[in-house]
Jmol script that loads the backbone (N, CA, C; Angstrom):
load data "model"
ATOM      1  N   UNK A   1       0.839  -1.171   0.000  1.00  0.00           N
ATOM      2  CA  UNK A   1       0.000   0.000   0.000  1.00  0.00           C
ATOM      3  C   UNK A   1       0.887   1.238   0.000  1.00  0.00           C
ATOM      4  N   UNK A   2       0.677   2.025  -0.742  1.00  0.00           N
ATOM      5  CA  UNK A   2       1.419   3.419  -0.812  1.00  0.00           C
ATOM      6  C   UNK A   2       0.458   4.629  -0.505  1.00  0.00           C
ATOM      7  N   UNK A   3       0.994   5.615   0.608  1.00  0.00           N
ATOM      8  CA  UNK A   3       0.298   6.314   1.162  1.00  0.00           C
ATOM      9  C   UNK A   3       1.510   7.952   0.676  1.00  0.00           C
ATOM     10  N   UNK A   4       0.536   9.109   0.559  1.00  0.00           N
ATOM     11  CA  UNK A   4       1.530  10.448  -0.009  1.00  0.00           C
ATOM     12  C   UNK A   4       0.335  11.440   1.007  1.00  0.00           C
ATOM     13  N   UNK A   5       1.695  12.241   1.738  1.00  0.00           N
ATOM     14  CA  UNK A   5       1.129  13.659   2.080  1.00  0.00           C
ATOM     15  C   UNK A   5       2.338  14.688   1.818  1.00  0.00           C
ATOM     16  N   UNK A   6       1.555  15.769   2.469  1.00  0.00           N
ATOM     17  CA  UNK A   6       2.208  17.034   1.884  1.00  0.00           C
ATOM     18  C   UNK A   6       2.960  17.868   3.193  1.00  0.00           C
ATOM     19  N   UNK A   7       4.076  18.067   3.108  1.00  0.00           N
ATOM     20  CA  UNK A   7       4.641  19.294   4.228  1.00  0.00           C
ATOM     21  C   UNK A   7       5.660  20.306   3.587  1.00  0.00           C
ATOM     22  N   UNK A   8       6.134  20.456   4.194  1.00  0.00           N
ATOM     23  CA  UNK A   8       7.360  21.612   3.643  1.00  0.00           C
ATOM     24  C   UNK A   8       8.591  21.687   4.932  1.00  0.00           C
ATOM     25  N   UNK A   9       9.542  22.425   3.506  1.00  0.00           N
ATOM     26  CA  UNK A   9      10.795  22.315   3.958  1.00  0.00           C
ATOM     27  C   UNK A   9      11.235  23.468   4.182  1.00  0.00           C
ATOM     28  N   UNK A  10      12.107  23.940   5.056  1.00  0.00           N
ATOM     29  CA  UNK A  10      12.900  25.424   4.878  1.00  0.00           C
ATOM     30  C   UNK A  10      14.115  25.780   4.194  1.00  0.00           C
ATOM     31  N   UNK A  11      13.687  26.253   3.206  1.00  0.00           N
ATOM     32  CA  UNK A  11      15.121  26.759   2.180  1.00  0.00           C
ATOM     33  C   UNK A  11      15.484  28.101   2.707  1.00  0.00           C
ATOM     34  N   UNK A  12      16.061  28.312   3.014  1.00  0.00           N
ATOM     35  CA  UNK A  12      16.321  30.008   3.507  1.00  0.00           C
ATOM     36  C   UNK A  12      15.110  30.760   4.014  1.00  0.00           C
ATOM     37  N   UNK A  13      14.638  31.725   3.940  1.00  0.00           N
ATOM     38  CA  UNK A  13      13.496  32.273   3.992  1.00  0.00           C
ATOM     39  C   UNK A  13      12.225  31.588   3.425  1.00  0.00           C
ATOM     40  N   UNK A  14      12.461  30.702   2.457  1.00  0.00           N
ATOM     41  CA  UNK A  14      11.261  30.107   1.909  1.00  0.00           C
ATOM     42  C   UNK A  14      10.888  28.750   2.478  1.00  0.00           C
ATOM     43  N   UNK A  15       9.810  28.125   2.072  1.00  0.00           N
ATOM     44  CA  UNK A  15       9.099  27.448   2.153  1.00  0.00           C
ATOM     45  C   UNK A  15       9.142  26.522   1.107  1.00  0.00           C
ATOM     46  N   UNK A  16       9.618  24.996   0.924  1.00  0.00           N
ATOM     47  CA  UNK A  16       9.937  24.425  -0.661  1.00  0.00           C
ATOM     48  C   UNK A  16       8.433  23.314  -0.062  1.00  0.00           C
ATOM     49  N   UNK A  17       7.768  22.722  -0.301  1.00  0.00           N
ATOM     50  CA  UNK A  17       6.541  21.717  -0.279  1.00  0.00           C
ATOM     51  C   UNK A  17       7.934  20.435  -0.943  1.00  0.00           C
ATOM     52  N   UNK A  18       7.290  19.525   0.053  1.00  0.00           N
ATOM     53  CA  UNK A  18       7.987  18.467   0.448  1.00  0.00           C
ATOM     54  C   UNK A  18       6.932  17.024   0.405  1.00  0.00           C
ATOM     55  N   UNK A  19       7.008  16.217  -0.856  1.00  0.00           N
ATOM     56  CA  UNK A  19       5.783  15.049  -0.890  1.00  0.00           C
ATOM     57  C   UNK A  19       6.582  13.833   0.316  1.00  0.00           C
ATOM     58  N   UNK A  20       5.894  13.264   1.144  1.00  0.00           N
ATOM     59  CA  UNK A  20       5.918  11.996   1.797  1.00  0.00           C
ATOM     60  C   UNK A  20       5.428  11.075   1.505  1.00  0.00           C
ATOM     61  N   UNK A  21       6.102  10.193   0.924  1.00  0.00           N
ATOM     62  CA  UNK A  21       5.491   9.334   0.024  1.00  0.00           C
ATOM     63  C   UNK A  21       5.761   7.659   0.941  1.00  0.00           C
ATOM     64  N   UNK A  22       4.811   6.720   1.162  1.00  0.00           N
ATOM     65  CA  UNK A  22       5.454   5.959   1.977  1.00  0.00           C
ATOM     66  C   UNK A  22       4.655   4.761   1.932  1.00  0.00           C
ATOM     67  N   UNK A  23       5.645   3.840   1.529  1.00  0.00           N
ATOM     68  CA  UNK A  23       5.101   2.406   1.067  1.00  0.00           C
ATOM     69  C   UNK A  23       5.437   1.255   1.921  1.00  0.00           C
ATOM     70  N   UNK A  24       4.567   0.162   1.650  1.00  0.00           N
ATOM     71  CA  UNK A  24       4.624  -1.093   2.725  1.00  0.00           C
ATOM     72  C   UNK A  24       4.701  -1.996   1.328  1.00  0.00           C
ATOM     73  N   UNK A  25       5.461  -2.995   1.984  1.00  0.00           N
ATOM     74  CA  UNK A  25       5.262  -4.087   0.911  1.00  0.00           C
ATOM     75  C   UNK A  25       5.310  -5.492   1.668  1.00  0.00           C
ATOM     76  N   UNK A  26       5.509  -6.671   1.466  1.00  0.00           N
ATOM     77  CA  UNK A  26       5.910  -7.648   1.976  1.00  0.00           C
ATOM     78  C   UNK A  26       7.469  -7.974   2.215  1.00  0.00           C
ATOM     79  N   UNK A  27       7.332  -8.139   3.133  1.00  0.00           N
ATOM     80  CA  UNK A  27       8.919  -8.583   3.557  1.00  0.00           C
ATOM     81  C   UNK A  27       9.885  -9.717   3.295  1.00  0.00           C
ATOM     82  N   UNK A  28       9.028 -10.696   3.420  1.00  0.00           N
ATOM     83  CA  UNK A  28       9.489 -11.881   3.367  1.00  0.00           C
ATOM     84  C   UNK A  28      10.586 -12.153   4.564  1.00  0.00           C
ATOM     85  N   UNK A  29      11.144 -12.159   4.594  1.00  0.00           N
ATOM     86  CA  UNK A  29      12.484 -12.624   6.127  1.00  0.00           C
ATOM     87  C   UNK A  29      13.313 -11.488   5.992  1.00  0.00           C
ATOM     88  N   UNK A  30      13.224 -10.130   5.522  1.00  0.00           N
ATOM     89  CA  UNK A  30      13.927  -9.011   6.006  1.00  0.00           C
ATOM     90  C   UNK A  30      13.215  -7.597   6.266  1.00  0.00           C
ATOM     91  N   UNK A  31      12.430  -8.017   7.287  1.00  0.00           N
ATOM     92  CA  UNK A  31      11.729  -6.299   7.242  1.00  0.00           C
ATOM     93  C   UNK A  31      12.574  -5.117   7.720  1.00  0.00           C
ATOM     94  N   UNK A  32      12.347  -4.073   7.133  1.00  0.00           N
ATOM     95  CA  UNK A  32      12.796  -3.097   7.412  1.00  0.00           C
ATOM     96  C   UNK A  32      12.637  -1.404   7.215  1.00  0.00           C
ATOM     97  N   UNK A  33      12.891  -0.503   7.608  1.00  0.00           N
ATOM     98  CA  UNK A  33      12.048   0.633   8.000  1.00  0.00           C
ATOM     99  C   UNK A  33      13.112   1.746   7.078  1.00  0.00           C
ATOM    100  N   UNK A  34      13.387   2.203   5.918  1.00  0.00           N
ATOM    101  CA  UNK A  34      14.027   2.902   5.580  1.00  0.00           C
ATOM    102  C   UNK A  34      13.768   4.560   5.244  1.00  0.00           C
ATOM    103  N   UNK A  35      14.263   5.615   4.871  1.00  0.00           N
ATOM    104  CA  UNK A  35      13.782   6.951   4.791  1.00  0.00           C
ATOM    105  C   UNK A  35      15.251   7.252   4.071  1.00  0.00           C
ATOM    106  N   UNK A  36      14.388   7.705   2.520  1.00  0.00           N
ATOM    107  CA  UNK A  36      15.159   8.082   1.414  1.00  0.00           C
ATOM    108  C   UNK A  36      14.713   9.755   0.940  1.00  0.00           C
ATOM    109  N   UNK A  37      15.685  10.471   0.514  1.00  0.00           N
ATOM    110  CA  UNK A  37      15.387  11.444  -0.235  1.00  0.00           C
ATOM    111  C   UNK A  37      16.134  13.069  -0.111  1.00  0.00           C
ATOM    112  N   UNK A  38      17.649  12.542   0.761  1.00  0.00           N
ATOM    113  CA  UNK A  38      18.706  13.168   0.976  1.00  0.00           C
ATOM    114  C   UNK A  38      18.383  14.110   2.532  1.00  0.00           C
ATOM    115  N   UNK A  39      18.209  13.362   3.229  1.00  0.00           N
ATOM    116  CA  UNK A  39      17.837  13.415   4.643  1.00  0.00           C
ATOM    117  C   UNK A  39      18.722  13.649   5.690  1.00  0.00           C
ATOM    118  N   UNK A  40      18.771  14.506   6.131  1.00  0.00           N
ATOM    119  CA  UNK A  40      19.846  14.495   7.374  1.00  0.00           C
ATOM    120  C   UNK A  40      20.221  13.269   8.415  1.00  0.00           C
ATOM    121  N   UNK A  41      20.934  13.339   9.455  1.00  0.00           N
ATOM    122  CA  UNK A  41      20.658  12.341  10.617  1.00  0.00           C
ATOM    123  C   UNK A  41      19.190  12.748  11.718  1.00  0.00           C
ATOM    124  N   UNK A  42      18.967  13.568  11.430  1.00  0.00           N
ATOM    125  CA  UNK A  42      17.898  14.218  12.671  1.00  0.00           C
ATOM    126  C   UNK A  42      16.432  13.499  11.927  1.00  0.00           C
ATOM    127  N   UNK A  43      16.463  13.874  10.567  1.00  0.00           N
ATOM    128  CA  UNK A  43      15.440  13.252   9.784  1.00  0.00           C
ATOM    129  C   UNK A  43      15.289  11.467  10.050  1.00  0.00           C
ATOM    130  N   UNK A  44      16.688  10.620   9.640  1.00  0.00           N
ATOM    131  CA  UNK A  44      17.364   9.287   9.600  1.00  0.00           C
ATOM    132  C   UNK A  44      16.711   8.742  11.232  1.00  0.00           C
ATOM    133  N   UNK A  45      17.164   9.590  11.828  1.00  0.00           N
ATOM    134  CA  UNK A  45      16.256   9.046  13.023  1.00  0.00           C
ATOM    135  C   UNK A  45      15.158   8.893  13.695  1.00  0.00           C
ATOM    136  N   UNK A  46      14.330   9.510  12.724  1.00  0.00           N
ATOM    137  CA  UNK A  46      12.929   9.534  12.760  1.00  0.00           C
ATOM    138  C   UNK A  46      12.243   8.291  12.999  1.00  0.00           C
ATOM    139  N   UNK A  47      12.970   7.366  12.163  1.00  0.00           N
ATOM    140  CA  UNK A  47      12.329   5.754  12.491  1.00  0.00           C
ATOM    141  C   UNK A  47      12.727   5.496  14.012  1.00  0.00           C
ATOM    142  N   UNK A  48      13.292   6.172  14.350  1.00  0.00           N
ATOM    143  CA  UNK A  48      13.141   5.320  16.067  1.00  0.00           C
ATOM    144  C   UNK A  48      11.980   5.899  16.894  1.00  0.00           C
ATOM    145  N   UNK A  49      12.256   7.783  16.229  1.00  0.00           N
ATOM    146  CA  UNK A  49      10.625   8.516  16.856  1.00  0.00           C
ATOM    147  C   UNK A  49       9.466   8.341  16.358  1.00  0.00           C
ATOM    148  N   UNK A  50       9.252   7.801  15.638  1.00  0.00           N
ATOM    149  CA  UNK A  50       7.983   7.069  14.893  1.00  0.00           C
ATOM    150  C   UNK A  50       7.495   5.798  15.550  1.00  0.00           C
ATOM    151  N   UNK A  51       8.979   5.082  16.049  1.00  0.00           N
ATOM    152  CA  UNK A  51       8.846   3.624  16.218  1.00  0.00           C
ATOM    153  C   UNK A  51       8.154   3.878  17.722  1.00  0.00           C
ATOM    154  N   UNK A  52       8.753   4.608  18.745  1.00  0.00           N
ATOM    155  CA  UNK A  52       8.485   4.795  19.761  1.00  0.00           C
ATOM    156  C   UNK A  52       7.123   5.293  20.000  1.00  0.00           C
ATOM    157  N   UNK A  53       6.463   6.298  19.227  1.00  0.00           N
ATOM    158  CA  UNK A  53       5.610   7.018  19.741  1.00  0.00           C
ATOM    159  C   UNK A  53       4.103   6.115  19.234  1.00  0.00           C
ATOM    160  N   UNK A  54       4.416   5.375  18.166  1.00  0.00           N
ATOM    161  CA  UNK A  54       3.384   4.012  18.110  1.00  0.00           C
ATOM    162  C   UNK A  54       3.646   3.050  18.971  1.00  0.00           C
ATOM    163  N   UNK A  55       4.268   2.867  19.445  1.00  0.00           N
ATOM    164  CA  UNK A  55       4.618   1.677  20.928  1.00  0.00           C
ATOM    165  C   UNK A  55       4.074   2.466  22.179  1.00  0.00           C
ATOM    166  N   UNK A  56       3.914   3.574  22.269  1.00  0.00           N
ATOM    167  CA  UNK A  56       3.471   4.901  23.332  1.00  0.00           C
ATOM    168  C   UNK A  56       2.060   4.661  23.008  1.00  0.00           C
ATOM    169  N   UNK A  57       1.827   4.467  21.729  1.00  0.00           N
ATOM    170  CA  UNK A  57      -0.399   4.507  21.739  1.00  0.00           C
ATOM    171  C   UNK A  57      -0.917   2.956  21.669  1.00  0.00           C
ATOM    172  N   UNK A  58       0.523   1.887  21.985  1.00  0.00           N
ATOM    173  CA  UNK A  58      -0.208   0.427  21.357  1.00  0.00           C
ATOM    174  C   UNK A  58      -0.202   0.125  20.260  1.00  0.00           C
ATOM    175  N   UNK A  59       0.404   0.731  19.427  1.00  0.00           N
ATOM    176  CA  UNK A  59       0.579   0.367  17.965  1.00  0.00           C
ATOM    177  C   UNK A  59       1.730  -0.023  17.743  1.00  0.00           C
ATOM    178  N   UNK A  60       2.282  -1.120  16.631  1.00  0.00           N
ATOM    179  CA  UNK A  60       3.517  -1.096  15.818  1.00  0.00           C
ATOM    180  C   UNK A  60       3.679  -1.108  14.958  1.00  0.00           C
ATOM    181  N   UNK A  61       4.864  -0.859  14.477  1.00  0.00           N
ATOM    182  CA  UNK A  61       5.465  -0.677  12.875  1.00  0.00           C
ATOM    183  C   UNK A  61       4.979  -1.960  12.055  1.00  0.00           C
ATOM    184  N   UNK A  62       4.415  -2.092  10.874  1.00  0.00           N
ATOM    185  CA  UNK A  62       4.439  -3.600  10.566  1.00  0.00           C
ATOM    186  C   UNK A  62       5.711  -4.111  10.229  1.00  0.00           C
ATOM    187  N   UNK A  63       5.655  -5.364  10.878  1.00  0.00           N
ATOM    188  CA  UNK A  63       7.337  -6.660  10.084  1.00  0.00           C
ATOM    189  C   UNK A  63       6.961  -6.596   9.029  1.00  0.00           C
ATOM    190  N   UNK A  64       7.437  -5.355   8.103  1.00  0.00           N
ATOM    191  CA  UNK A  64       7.224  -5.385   6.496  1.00  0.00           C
ATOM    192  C   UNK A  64       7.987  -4.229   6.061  1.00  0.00           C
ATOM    193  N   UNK A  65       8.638  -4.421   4.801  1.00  0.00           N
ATOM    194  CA  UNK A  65       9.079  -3.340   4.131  1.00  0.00           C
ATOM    195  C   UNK A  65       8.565  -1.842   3.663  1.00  0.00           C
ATOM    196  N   UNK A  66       9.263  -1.170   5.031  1.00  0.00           N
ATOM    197  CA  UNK A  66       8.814   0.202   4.868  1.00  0.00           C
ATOM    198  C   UNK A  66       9.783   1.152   4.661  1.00  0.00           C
ATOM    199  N   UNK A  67       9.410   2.221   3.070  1.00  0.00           N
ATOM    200  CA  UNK A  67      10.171   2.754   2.316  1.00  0.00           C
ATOM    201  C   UNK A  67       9.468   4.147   2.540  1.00  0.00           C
ATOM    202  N   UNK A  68      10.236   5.166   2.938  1.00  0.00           N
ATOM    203  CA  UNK A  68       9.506   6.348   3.341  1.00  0.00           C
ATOM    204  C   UNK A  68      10.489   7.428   2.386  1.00  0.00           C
ATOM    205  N   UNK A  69       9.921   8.094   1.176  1.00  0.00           N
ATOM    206  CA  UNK A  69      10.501   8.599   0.237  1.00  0.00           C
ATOM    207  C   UNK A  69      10.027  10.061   0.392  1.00  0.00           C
ATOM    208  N   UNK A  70      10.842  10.967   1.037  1.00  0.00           N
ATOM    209  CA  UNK A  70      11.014  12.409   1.097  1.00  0.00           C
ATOM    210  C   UNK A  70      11.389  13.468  -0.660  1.00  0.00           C
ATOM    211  N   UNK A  71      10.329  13.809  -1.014  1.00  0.00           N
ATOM    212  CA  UNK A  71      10.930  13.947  -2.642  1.00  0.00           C
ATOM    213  C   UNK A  71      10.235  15.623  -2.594  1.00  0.00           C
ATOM    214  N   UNK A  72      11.160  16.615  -3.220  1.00  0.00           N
ATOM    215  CA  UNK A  72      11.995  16.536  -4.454  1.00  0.00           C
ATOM    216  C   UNK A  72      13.178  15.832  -3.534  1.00  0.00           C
ATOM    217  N   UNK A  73      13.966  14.748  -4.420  1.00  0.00           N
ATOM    218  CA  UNK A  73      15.391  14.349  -3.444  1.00  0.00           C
ATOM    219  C   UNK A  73      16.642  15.806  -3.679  1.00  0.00           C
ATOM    220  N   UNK A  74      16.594  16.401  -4.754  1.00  0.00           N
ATOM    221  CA  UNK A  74      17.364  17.517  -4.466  1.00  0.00           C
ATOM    222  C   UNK A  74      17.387  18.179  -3.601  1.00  0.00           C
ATOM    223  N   UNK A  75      16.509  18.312  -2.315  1.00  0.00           N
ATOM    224  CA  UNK A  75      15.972  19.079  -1.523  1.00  0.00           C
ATOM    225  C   UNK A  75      16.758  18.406   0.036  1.00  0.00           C
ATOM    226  N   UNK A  76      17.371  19.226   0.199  1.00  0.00           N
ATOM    227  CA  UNK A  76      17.927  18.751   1.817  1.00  0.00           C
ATOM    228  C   UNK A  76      16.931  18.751   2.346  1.00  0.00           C
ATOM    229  N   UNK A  77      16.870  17.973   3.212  1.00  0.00           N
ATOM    230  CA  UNK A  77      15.312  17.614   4.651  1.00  0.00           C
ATOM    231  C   UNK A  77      16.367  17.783   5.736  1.00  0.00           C
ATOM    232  N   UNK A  78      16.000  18.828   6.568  1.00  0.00           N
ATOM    233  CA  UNK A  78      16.648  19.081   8.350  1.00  0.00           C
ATOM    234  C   UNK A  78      15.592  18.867   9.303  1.00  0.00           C
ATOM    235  N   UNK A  79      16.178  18.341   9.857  1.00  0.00           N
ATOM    236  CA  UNK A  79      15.223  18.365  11.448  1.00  0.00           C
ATOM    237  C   UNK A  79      14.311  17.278  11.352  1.00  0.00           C
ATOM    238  N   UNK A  80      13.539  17.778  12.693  1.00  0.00           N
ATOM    239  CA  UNK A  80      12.620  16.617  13.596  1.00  0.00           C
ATOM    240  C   UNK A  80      10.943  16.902  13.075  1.00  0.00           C
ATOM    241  N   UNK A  81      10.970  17.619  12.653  1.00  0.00           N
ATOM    242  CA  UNK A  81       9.806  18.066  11.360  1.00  0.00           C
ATOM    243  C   UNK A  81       8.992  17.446  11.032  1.00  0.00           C
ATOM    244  N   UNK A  82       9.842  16.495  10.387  1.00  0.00           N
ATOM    245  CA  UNK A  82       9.223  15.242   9.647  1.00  0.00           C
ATOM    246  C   UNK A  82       8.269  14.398  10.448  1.00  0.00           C
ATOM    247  N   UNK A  83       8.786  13.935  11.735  1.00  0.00           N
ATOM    248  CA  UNK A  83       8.454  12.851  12.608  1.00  0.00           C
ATOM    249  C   UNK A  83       6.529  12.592  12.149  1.00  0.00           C
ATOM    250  N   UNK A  84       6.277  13.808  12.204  1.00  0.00           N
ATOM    251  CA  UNK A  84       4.331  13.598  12.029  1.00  0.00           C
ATOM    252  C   UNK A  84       4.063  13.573  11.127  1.00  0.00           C
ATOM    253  N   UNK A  85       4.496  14.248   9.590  1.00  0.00           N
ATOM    254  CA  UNK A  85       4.372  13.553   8.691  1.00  0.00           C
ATOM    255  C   UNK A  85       4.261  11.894   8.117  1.00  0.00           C
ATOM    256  N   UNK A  86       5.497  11.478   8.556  1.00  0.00           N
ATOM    257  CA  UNK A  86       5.789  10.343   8.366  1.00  0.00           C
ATOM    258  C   UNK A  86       4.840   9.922   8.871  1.00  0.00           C
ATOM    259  N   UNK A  87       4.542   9.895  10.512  1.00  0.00           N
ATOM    260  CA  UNK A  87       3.748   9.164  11.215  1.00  0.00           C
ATOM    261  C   UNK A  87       2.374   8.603  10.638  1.00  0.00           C
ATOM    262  N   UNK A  88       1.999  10.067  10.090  1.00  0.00           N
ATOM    263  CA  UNK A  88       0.774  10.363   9.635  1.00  0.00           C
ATOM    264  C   UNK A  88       0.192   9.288   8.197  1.00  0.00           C
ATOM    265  N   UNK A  89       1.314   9.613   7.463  1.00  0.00           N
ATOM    266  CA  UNK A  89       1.586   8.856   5.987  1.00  0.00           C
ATOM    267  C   UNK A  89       1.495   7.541   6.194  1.00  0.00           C
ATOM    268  N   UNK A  90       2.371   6.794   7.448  1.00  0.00           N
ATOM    269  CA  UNK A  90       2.423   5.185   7.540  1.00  0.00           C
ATOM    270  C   UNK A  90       1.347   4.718   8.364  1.00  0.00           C
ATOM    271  N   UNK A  91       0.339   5.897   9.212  1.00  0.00           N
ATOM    272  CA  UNK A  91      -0.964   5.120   9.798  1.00  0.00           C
ATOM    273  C   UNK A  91      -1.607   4.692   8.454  1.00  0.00           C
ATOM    274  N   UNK A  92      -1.560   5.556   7.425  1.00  0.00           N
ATOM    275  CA  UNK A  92      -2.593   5.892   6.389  1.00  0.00           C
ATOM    276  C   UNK A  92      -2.625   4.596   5.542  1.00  0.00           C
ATOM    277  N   UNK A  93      -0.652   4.213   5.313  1.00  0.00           N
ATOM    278  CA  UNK A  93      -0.248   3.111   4.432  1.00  0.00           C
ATOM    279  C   UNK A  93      -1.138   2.189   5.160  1.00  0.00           C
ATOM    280  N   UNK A  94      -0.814   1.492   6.444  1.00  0.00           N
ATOM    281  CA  UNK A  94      -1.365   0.724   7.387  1.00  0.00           C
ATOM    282  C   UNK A  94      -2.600   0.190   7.303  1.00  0.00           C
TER     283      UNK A  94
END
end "model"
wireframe off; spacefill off
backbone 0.3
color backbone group
């Protein structure tokens, strides 16, 4: 299932719109939680604040291949920003 929302990024003074695009697939014997699209470490670690804050309401990540694609990829992604996006995008995939 592929799930897309919308946020934004800070380019200097501006505002660039930022798609979250975020897919589940089957795993087979390697699940795993990835975040592509030239992402910082603050962003990169989002899968642990995602992971946590669904373990905080009773929920978990599914054992399945999850690909969380931050696009335009030319676009640096900073910060902790993201975390509800994402969140938001992979209840939706779910």
């Amino acid at each position: 299932m592929v799930a897309r929302l919308v946020t934004w990024a800070f380019d200097g003074a501006e505002a660039r719109r930022v798609d979250v695009q975020v897919q589940i697939t089957d795993a087979g014997a390697n699940p795993y939680f990835s975040i592509v699209g030239l992402a910082d470490k603050a962003v990169a670690e989002s899968r642990e604040r995602v992971r946590s804050a669904f373990a905080a309401i009773g929920l978990s990540v599914p054992a399945k291949r999850v690909l969380v694609n931050l696009a335009p990829a030319d676009l640096p992604k900073e910060g902790s920003h993201y975390d509800a996006p994402i969140a938001v995008a992979l209840l939706t995939a779910m």
